[in-house]
N, C-alpha and C positions, 0 to 999 in steps of 0.2 A: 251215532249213539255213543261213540265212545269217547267222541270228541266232546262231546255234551258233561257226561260225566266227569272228565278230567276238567270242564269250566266250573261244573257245580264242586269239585271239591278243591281246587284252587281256592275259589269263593272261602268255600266254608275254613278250610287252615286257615287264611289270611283274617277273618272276622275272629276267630277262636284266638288266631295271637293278637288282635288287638283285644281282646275282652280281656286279658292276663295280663295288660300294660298297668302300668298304677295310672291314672288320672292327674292331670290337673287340679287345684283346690278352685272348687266351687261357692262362691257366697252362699250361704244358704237362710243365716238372718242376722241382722242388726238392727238392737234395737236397747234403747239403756246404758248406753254405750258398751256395750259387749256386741266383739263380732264373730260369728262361727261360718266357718267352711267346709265342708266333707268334699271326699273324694274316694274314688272307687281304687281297690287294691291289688297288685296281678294274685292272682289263685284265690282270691276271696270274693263272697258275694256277700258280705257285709263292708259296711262302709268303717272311714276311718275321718274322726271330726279334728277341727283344727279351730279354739276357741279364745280371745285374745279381749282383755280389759284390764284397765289403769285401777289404781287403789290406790288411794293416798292412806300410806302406815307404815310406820317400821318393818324393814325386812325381818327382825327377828318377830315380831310381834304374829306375821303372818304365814311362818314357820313354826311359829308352836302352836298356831290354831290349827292348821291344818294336819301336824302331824298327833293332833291328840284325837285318839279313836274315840273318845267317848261324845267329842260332837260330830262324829258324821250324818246321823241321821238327821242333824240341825240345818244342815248345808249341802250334802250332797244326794245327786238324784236317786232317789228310790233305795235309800241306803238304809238299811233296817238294825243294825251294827255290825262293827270292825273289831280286831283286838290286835292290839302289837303281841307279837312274840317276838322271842327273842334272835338274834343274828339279822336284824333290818327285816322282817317276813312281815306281814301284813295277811292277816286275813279280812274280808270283807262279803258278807250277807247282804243280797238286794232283793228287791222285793217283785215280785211280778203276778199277775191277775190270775187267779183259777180258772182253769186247770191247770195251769202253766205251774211247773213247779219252780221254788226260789232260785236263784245263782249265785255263787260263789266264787268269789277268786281268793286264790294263797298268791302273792305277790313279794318278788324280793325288790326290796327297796333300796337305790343307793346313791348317795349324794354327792354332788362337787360344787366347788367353785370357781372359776375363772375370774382372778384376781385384774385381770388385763380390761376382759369386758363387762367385767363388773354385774357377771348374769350367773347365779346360784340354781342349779339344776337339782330336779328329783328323779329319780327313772322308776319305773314302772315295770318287772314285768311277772306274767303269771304261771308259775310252776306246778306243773299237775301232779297232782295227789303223791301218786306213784315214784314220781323220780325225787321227791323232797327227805331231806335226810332223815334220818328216823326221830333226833329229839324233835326236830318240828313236826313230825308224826303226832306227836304225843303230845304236844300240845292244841292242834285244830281240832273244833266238834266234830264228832262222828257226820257224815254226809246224810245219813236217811234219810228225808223226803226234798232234799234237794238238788242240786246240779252243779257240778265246776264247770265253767266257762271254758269254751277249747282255748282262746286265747284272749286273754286282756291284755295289752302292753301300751306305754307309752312315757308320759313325762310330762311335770311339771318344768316351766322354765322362769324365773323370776329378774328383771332388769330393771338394775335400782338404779344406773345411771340420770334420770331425773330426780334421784330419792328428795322426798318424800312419797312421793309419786312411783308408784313400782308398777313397772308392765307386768302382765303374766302372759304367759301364755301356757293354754293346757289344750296338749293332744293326746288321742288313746284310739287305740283300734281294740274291736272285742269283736268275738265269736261265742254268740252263748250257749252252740252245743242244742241236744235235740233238735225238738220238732219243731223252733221257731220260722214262719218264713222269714226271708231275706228282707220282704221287701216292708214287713211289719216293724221289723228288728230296725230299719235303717228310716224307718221315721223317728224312733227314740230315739235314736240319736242325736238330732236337732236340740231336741226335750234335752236330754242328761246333759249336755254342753250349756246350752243356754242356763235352766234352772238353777246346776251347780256357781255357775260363777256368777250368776245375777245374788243367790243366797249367798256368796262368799263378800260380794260388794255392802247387800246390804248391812250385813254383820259390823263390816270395821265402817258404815258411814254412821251407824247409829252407835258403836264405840268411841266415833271421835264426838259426836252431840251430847256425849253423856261427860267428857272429859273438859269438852268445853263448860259444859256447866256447872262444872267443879270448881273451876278456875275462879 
């Protein structure tokens, strides 16, 4: 009996610490030429996407479309809007089905670039209600009928090394808090990865067909 017991919980710690490992990136679709990968996180039962497509355009061009809040609902998944505030914060409202209430993230944003590799980074991450200074208090909507995310973080990465031709790559891990399951939660993921950057491709393909025809 006892010897039994000490196999079944051997068993059981060694499966629990590989469940806490982070995973491998997993293909999960490509298609439009955009590729997305998820993989599993240690202490998290939501997934973490890994989303990768070329865009022929100016590196600036595609840092001020994406850094202006007033098109995110144009291009990003289930984004109902954003607003800059001030010291790099970002907030951003998405949308999700009834009953489910809305989610939020307050995100500080911050930029670099690496001159050497010629790759302009965005960082991502989300700071909860409570621990954000008080002027950005006073600037985000009151929460009522919706939710902050436990965790959003991540990064834009932009390599212009082929420019005109710019890699991107966007990864983000999110936890949206209550009562979603895991395993609902981590099929949107696929969705918000793919949608976002397929509407971000097709924006500047149909920006360069309009400039062409200026010409």
């Amino acid at each position: 009996m006892l010897k039994s017991l000490l196999i079944y919980l051997t068993f059981f710690l060694s499966f629990n610490a590989d469940a806490q490992k982070t995973s491998a990136w997993i293909l999960a679709k490509q298609e439009n030429g955009i590729t997305v990968y998820t993989r599993t996180i240690a202490n998290s039962h939501y997934k973490e996407f890994k989303a990768e497509v070329k865009i022929k355009a100016q590196l600036s061009d595609l840092l001020n479309f994406i850094k202006k809040s007033e098109y995110c609902p144009e291009w990003q998944y289930k984004c109902l809007y954003q607003l800059q505030i001030s010291d790099n914060y970002l907030y951003k409202l998405s949308n999700l089905p009834w009953p489910l209430k809305d989610r939020y993230t307050i995100m500080k944003s911050t930029e670099s670039f690496d001159a050497k590799t010629k790759i302009h980074t965005i960082t991502l991450k989300n700071i909860h209600r409570q621990l954000l200074p008080k002027a950005i208090k006073e600037q985000i909507p009151k929460e009522g009928n919706t939710l902050q995310m436990r965790t959003s973080d991540g990064y834009w990465k932009f390599d212009s090394n082929q420019a005109p031709l710019i890699h991107i790559t966007h990864q983000m891990h999110g936890d949206p808090a209550g009562i979603i399951p895991a395993s609902l939660a981590n099929l949107g993921v696929i969705n918000a990865a793919f949608v976002t950057l397929n509407n971000l491709k097709k924006h500047f393909e149909m920006t360069q067909k309009i400039n062409q025809r200026s010409l």
